[in-house]
N, C-alpha and C positions, 0 to 999 in steps of 0.2 A: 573425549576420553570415556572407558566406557568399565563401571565401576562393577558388572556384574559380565560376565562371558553372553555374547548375544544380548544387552540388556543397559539402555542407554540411561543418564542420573534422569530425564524427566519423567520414563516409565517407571524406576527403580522407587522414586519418590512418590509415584502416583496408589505404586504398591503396598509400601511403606505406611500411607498415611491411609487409604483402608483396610489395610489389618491396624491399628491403632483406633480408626473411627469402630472399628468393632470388638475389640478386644482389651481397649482401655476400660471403658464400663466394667467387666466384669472382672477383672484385676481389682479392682477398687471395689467391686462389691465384695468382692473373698476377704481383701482386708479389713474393711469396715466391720465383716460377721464377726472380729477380735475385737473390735470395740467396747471399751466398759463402758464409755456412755451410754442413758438409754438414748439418746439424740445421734440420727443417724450418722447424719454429717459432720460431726464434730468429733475430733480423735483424743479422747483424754487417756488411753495407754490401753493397753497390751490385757485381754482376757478372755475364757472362753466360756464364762458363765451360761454366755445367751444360748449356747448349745446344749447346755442343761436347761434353762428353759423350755428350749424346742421340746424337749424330748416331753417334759414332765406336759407339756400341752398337749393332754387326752384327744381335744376335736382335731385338733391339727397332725396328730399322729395316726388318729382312725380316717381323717381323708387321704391322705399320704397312703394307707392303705387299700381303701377303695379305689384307688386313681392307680398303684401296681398292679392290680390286681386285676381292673379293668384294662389297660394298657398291653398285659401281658397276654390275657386270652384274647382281647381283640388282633394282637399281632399275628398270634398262631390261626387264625381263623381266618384271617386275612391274606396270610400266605397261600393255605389251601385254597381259596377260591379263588384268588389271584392267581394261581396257577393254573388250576382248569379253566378260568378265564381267558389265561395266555394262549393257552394251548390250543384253544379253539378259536380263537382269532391267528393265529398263523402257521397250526397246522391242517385246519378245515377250511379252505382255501373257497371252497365256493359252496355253502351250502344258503338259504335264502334267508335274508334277512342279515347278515352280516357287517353291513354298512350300520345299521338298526343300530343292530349289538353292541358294535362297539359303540357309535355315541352316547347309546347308555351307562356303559363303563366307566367313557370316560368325562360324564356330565358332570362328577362331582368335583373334579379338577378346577373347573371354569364358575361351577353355582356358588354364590355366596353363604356362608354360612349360617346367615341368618336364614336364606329360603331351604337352604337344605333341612337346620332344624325345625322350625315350623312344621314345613313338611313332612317330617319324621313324628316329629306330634303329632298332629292331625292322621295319621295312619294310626298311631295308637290308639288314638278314641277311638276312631273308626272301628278297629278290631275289638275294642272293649265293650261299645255296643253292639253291635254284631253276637260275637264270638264270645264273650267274655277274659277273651286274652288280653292280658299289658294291662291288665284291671289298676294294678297298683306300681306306680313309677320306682325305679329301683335300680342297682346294678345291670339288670338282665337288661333293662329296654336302654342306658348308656351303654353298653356293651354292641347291643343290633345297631345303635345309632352311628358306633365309632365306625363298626365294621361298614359300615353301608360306604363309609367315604371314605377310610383306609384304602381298601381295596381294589380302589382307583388306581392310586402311587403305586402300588406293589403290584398292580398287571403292566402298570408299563414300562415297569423296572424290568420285568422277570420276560414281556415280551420282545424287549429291546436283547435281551440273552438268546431270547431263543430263537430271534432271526439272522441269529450270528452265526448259530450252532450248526455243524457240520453234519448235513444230511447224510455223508457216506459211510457215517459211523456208526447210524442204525441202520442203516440199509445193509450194511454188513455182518452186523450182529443178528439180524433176521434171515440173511441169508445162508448163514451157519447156524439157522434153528430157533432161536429165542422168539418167544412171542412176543406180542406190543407191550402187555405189561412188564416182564422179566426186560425186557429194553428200555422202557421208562426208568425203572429202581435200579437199574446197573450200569447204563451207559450215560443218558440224559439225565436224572438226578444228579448224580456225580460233577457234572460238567456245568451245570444252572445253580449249585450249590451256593457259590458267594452271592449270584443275583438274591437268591432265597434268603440269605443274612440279610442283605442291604433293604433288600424288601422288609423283613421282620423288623429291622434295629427302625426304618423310617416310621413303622407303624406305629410299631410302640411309641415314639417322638409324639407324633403327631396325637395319637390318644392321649398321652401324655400331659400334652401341652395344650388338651382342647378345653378352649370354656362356654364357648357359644353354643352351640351343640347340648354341651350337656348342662345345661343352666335349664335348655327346654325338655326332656326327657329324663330330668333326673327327679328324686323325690326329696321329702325330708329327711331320711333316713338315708340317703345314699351322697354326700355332699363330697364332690371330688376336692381335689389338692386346689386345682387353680381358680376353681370357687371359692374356696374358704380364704385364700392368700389375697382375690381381689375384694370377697368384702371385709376382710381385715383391713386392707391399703385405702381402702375410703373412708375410714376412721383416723385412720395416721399412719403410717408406716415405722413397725414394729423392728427392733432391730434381731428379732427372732425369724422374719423373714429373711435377712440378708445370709444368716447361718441355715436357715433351708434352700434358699436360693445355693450357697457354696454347697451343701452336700447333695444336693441334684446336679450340679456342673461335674463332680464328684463321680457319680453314678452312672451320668450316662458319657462323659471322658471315656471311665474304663471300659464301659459296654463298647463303645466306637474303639477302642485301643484293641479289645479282645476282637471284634469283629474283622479290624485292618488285619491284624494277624493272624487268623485263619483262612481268612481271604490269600494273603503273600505267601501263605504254608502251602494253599492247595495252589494258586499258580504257579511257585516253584515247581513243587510234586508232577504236576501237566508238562509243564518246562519238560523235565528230566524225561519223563515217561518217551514225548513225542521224540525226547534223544537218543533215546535206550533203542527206540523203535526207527528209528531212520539209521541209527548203528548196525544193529541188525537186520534190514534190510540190504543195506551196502554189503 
């Protein structure tokens, strides 16, 4: 008997109980952040004091915004050069050194995080003696650090798009006149658009969510979110984190809600268009 179409009870089960092994935790961590206790585990009724606490917690509000802040230009800088990265890995098909390039790319994929930051360290002095740049640890130099590994995820997001992408469509658009760039921003942008979301929404995550990384490039002055929430957590666990914990689930839910849905808007929109256009050719 088969309790799902195509989909027998020991798959159905199998599926069942890892969305459960993943999503039971955070169920239980949204309701815990209503907890009046301050004891995390122990449910003695219904309040939502601790998110007024959150709030009134100055260091844990200024990391919370050092870690947007950084999360969000690391995205968008990540895109761009994720881009021209893709681009050159599949549509500069043989120029020397290629092979190279890419496993440079995509080294930060496979490197552990601890040797990537070190490494990322250690360039800093290096520039600091030298040059006197990255003198002082900050925003800017977790910023260079994110982007150095983002950038990785979002080229082979954005290059797995573009060796999908229908050559006959620039080729066309140039043959009617357009130069490479006015065919880039009219034809190709348009079309690699959602990989560009998905690239950006992973970035941001990943910046987001990094501690390793920026534990080593980061300064006094610049203490991201998931620094401050882990040296908080080795003290005790606050129940002010479980209510920053839900309004981060909170945050980036609706970012992935809005991203799903601009994505389904413009596949529709493509849908229709290639209808309208094989209509009209008939």
């Amino acid at each position: 008997m088969k309790l799902v179409k195509g989909m027998s009870p020991f798959t159905l089960t199998l599926l069942l109980g890892g969305f459960a092994f993943l999503y039971i935790p955070i169920f239980s961590l949204i309701i815990y952040s209503f907890n009046e206790s301050r004891l995390v585990t122990v449910w003695s009724g219904f309040s939502v004091k601790w998110y007024g606490e959150l709030f009134r917690d100055r260091q844990m509000m200024d990391a919370a915004w050092v870690s947007i802040r950084v999360a969000f230009y690391t995205a968008c800088a990540s895109v761009v050069l994720g881009t021209m990265a893709a681009l050159a890995m599949t549509r500069m098909r043989g120029f020397r050194g290629k092979t190279m390039f890419g496993a440079m790319i995509t080294a930060p994929l496979v490197m552990p995080e601890v040797i990537t930051g070190l490494s990322i360290l250690l360039m800093f002095v290096a520039l600091s003696d030298l040059f006197g740049i990255a003198q002082t640890r900050g925003v800017a130099t977790i910023w260079a650090a994110h982007v150095t590994f983002t950038m990785a995820f979002v080229t082979v997001v954005i290059s797995s798009r573009l060796a999908e992408l229908d050559r006959s469509l620039e080729e066309a658009a140039m043959d009617l006149g357009a130069n490479r760039v006015k065919v880039f921003f009219v034809i190709t942008l348009p079309i690699i658009a959602p990989a560009l979301m998905s690239g950006w929404l992973l970035a941001f995550t990943l910046s987001l969510d990094d501690l390793v990384i920026a534990s080593f490039v980061s300064g006094p002055s610049s203490t991201t979110l998931p620094m401050k929430v882990f040296s908080s957590v080795r003290l005790g666990v606050s129940p002010k984190v479980n209510a920053l914990a839900a309004l981060m689930i909170l945050v980036v839910s609706t970012a992935a809600l809005i991203g799903w849905w601009m994505m389904w808007r413009d596949e529709r929109r493509r849908q229709r268009d290639m209808q309208l256009a094989v209509q009209q050719g008939d």
